[in-house]
ZALOBA-807050 format. One record per residue (C-alpha): residue in one letter; x, y, z; residue number from 0. Coordinates in pm, whole numbers, padded with zeros to 5 digits. Layout:
<atoms>
 rest   east  north     up  nr
    a      X      Y      Z NUM
...
</atoms>
This chain:
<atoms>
 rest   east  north     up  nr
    x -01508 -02810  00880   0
    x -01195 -03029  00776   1
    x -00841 -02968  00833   2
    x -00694 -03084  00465   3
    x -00523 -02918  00218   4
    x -00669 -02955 -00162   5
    x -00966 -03157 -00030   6
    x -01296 -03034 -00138   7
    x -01468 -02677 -00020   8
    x -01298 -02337  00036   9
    x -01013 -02284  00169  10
    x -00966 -02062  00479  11
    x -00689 -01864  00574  12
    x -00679 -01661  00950  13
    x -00463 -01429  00986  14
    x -00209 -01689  01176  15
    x -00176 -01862  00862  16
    x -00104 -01572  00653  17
    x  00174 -01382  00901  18
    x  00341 -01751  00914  19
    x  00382 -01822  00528  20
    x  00407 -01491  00358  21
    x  00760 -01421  00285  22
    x  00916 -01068  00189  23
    x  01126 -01125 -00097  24
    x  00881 -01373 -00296  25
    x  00648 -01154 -00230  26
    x  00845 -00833 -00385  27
    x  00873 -01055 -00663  28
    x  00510 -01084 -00701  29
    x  00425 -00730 -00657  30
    x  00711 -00635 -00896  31
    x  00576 -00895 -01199  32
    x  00229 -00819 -01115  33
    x  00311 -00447 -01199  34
    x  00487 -00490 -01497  35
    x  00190 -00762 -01647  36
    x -00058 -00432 -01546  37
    x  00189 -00243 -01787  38
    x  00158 -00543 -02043  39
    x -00233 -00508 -01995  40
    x -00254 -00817 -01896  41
    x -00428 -00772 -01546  42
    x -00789 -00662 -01528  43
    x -00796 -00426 -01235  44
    x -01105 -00134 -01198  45
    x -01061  00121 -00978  46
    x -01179  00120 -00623  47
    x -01566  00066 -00610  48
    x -01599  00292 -00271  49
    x -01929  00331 -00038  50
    x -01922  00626  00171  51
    x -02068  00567  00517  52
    x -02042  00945  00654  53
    x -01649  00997  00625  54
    x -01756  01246  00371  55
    x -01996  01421  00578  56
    x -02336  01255  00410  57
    x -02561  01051  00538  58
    x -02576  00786  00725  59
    x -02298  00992  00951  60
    x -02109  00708  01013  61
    x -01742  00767  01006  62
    x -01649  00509  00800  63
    x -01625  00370  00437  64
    x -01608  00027  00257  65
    x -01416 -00053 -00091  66
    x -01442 -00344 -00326  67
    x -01110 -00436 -00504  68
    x -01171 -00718 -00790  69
    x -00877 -00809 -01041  70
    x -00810 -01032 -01272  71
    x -00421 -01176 -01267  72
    x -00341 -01358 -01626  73
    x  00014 -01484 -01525  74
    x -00150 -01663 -01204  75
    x -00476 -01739 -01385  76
    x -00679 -01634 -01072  77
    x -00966 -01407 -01060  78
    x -01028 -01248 -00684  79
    x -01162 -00951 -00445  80
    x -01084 -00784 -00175  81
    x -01374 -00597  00051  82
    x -01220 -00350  00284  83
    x -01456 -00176  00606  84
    x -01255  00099  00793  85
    x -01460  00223  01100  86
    x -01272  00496  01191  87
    x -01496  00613  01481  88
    x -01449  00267  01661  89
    x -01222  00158  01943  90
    x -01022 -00095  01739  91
    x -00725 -00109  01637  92
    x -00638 -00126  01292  93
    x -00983  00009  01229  94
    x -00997 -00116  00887  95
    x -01068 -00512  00852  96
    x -01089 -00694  00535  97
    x -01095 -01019  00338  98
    x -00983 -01170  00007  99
    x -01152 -01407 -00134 100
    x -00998 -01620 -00492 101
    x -01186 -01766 -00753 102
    x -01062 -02014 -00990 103
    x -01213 -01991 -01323 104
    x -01099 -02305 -01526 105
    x -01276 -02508 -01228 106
    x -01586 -02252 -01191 107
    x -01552 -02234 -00779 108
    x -01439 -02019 -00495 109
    x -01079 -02139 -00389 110
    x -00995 -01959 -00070 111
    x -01097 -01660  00165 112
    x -00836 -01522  00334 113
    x -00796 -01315  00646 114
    x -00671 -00920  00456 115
    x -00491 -00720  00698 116
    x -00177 -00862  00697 117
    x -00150 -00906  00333 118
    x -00288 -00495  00284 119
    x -00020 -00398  00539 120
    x  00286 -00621  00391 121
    x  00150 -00476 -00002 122
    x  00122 -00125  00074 123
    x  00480 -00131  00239 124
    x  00602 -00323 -00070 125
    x  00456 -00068 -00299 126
    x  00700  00170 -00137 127
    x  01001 -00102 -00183 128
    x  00936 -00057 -00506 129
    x  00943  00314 -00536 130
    x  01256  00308 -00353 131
    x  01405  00054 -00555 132
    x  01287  00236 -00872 133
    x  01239  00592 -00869 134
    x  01553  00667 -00689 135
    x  01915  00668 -00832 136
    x  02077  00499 -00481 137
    x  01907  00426 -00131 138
    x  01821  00672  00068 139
    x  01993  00782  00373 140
    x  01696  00887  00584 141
    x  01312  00832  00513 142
    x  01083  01096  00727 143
    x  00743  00840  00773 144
    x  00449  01036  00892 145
    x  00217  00852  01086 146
    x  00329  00580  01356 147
    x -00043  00322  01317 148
    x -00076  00009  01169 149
    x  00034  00082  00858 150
    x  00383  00257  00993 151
    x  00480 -00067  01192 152
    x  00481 -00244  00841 153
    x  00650  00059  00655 154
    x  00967  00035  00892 155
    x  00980 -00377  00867 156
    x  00960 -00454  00518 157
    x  01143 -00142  00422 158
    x  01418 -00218  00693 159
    x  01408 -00587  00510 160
    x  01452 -00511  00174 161
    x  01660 -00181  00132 162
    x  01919 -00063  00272 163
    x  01817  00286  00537 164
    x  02025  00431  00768 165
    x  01757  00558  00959 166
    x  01403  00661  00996 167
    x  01268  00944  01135 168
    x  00924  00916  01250 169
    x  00634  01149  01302 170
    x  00330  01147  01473 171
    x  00033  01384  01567 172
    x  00026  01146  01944 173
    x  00406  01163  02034 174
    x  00348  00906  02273 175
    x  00267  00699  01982 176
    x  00529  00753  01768 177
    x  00770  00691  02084 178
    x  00614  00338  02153 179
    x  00630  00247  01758 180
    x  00996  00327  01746 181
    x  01073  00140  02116 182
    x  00924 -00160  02011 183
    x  01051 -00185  01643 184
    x  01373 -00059  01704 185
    x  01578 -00289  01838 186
    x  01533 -00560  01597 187
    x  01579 -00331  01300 188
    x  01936 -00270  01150 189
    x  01826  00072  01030 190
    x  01806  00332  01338 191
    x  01466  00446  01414 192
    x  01449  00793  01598 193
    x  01108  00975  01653 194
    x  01102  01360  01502 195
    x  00980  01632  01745 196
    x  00829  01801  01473 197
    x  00673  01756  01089 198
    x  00938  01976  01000 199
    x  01216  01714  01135 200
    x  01052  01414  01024 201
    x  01077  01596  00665 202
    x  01420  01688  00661 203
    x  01456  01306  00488 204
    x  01562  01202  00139 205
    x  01217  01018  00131 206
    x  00896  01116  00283 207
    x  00646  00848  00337 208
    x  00306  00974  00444 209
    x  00103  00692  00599 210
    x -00202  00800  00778 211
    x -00564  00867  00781 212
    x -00563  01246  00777 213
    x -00786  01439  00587 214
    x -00589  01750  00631 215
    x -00204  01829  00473 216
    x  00078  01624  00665 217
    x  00335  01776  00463 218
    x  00393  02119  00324 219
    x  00623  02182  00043 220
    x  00866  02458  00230 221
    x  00964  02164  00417 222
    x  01113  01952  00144 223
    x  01456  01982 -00003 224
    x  01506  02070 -00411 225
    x  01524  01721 -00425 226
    x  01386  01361 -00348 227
    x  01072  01130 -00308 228
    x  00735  01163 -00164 229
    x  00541  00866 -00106 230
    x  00209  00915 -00026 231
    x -00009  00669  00115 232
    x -00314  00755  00274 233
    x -00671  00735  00134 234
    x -00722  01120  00195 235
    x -00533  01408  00080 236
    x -00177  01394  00349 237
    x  00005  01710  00013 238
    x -00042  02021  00037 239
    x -00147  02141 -00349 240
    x  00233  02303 -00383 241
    x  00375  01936 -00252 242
    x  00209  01842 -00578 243
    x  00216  02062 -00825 244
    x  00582  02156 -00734 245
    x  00637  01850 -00835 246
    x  00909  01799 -01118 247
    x  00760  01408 -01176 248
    x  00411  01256 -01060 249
    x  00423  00863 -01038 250
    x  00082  00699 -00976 251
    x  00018  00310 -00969 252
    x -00371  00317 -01163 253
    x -00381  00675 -01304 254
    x -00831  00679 -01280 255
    x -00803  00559 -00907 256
    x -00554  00771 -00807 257
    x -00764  01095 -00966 258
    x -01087  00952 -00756 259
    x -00921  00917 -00432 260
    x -00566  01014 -00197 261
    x -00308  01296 -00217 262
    x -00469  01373 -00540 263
    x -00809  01411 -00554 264
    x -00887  01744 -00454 265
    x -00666  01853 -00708 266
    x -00823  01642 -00984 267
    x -01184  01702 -00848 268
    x -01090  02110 -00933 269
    x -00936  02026 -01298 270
    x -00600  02102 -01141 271
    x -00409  01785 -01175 272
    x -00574  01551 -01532 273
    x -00428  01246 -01630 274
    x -00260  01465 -01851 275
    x -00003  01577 -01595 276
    x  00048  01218 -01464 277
    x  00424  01118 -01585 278
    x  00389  00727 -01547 279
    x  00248  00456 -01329 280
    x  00534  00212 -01146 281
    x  00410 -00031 -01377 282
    x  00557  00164 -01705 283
    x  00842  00192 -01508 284
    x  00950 -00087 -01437 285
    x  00824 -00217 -01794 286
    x  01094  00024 -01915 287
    x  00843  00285 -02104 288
    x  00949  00499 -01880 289
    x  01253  00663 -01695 290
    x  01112  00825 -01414 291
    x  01487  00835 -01159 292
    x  01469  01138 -00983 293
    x  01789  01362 -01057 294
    x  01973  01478 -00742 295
    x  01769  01796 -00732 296
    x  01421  01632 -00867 297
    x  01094  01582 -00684 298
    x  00908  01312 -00762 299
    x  00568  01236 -00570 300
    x  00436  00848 -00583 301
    x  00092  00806 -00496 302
    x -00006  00424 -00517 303
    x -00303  00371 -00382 304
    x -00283  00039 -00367 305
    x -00421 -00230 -00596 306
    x -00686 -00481 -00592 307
    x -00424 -00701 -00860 308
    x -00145 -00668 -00570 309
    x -00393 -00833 -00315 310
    x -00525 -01116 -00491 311
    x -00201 -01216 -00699 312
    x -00024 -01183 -00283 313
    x -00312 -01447 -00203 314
    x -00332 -01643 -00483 315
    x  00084 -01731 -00438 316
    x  00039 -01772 -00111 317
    x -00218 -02039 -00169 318
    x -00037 -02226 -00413 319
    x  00292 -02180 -00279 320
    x  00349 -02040  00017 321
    x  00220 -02273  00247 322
    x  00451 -02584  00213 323
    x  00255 -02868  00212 324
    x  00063 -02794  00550 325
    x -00274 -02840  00649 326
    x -00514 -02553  00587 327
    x -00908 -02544  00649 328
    x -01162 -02589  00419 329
    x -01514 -02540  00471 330
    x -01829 -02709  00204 331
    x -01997 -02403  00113 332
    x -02233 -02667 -00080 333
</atoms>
């Protein structure tokens, strides 16, 4: 193994490496253009390629499931995967792991693996950024975030970064866990972060985020204003149907995905929600095809997923730029 930048072999990112160099508002950037070059049709970006390992019930009974995530990204000319395990029956914490790996196709070779996590957790906050930024007429206030995991902890930073909160309620089904999240984030957020003794207070909120690995409803409709956004998160379904279908807007980020798995798939597995009653994905919006602003007394429910296009164009910049002429390792898979 060498220690040199742009020499020959793989590159290799650990997690160190990624948490050091990835910054918030380039990234945003990157998120934001990759969306709007989906819109163009000018990323290549399947849906999810999921193996059940027994989170469904089926055999082998394993509590767990793995997902492949390949894209295409034309405006970085990079062709990647991501291959995501979550283990949810294991003492670890997160429980998911995963790793990127880039390809470059003009030279015919693997560029880079890099270490996942950190670059899942920092996208799926900045997916919300960009509902925020987009799908509402002024920051909100409050934001009611359900769950207080691995995923919450980057929620509440990047959020806290990029938009202006006054405060965040948070919700969780361990209180104790919810009180440590908001103790140790806290203080070094300018936003106030209070814990909610109850779903019902944590969704008293001009945005709901729903962030957890529940396979049961989080939220139930009779706890929403007339009014707002619902971002939901979580790779299971965290809506009750009414959450949903009371909806006056439904913004997606891949409209096949989001039918397969999340807040929507029991709903689209019964012929209840089509891509029929889909209004947009974020990418039409913020292409302009689409005005999807929620009015002062509109719903509107965002369910990105999350993409495999967000992952590898966040890796691929961070390759080429985000490093600043340090040393990385590479590794001669020849």
């Amino acid at each position: 193994m060498s220690q040199r930048l742009g020499g020959a072999g793989t590159e290799l990112y650990s997690k160190r490496d990624v948490e050091r160099h990835l910054q918030l508002p380039a990234a945003l950037d990157v998120v934001e253009t990759t969306y709007v070059e989906g819109a163009r049709g000018r990323v290549l970006n399947p849906a999810k390629s999921t193996m059940h390992l027994g989170d469904d019930g089926e055999w082998p009974g394993r509590d767990a499931f793995s997902i492949g995530m390949p894209a295409y990204v034309d405006w970085l000319d990079v062709a990647g995967m991501k291959w995501a395990v979550a283990t949810w029956d294991t003492d670890t914490e997160p429980p998911i792991s995963s790793q990127i790996l880039l390809f470059d196709l003009q030279r015919g070779e693997f560029t880079a693996i890099l270490e996942g996590m950190h670059i899942t957790g920092v996208r799926t906050a900045l997916q919300s950024v960009v509902g925020l930024r987009h799908l509402l007429a002024e920051p909100p206030e409050s934001i009611g975030v359900f769950g207080a995991g691995f995923q919450a902890r980057f929620q509440l930073r990047v959020i806290d970064h990029l938009v202006d909160v006054g405060r965040f309620r948070l919700y969780d089904v361990s209180e104790g866990r919810a009180a440590d999240l908001a103790a140790d984030l806290g203080p070094g957020m300018a936003a106030d972060v209070v814990t909610a003794d109850s779903p019902q207070a944590a969704a008293d909120a001009d945005v709901v985020v729903t962030v957890t690995d529940s396979k049961t409803p989080v939220v139930e409709e009779s706890w929403l204003g007339s009014g707002g956004l619902v971002i939901a998160l979580g790779s299971y379904r965290e809506l009750t149907d009414g959450t949903v279908l009371g909806a006056d807007r439904i913004v997606v980020d891949h409209t096949e995905q989001c039918l397969q798995r999340g807040a929507l798939s029991d709903l689209a597995n019964r012929g209840e929600v089509t891509a029929a009653e889909l209004d947009s994905t974020i990418g039409a919006v913020l292409n302009g095809d689409n005005d999807s602003h929620a009015g002062p007394d509109e719903r509107v429910v965002f369910v990105p997923i999350g993409l495999g296009s967000l992952d590898v164009a966040l890796a691929e910049h961070l390759r080429t730029n985000g490093m600043g002429g340090g040393a990385v390792r590479t590794f001669d898979f020849g």
